[in-house]
N, C-alpha and C positions, 0 to 999 in steps of 0.2 A: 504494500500500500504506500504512494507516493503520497505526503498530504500536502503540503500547501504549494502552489504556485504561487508564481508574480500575479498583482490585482486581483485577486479574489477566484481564480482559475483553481481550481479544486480535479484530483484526477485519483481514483479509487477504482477498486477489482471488486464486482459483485460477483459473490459467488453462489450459483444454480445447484440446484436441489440434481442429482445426477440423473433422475426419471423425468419427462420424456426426455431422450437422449438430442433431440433437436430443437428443445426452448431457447438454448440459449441465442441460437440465429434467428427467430424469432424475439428473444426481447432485444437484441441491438437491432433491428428492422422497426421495433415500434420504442425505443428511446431514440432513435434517429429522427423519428417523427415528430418530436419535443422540436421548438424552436431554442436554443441556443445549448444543445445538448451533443454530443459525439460519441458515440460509440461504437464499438468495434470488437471484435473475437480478439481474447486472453490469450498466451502465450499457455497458459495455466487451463487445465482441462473445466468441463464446467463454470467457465470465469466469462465473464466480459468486462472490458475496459470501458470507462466512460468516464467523459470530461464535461467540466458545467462551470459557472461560475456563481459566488457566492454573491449576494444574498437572493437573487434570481432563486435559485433551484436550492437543493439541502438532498444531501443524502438519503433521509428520511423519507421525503416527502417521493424522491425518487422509486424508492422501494414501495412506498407504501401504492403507487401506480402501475407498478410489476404486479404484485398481489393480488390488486383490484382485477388486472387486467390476465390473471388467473396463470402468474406465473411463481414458480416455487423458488423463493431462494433457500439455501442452505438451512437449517436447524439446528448445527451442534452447535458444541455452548462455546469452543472457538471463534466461531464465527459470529452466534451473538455478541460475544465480547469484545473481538473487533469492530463490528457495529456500533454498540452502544459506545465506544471511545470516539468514534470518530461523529456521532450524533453529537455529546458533548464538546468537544472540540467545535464543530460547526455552530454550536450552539452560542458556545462563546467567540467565537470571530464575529457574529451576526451583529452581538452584544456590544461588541467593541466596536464596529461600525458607525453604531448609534452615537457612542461617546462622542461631542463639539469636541474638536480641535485645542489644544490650551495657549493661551495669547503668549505668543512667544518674545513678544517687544516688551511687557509688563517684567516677563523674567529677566530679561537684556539688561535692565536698569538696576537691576539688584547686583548684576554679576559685576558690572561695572562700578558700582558704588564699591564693591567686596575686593577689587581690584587694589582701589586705589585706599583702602581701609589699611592703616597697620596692621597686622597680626602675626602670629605665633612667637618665635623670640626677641622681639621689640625692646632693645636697652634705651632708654630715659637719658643715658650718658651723656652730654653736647659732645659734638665731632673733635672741637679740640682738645677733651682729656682722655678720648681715646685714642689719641698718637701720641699723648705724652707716657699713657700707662705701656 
């Protein structure tokens, strides 16, 4: 499983329940059907490859269209746990999407005041009794 691309491009292996032995050309025939969707036959037996991007589509919601549209994926509990990781994951990229940007000129002003701030070992000394000591 590749997770993140660049901009929100997301690219995962669903993996097919192994009866009927020719669903799987069949769900990348109808995930190709999605507008902004890609898929293609796995390298990996029962797999198909598909690429989306986020917040358009979700993992989840991909599958949950496979099912409806009476296709099996996988049920062992590998496979759900792969799943449910990469639900939360999507979950949270979504999440973070939403976050406003943080004013990054508001920060600038502090960095520069911190700059030009004395700090750490700061001697009080004046300049000419420190060449005399």
């Amino acid at each position: 499983m590749k997770p993140c691309l660049s901009n929100g491009a997301r690219h995962h292996l669903i993996q097919l329940y192994p009866l009927p032995p020719d669903q799987a050309l069949h769900a990348v025939l109808f995930l190709n059907s999605l507008e902004g969707v890609i898929a293609h036959d796995s390298d990996h037996k029962h797999c198909i490859s598909v690429l989306y991007h986020l917040p358009q589509y979700r993992l989840l919601w991909l599958e949950n269209q496979l099912k409806q549209a009476g296709f099996h994926l996988d049920e062992s509990i590998l496979s759900k746990i792969k799943r449910a990781l990469v639900h939360y994951c999507e979950d949270i990229a979504c999440s973070n999407l939403e976050i406003p940007e943080h004013n990054v000129k508001s920060r600038d002003v502090y960095v520069k005041v911190w700059e030009k701030h004395p700090h750490g070992d700061h001697d009080e000394t004046p300049e000419e009794l420190r060449r005399y000591l």
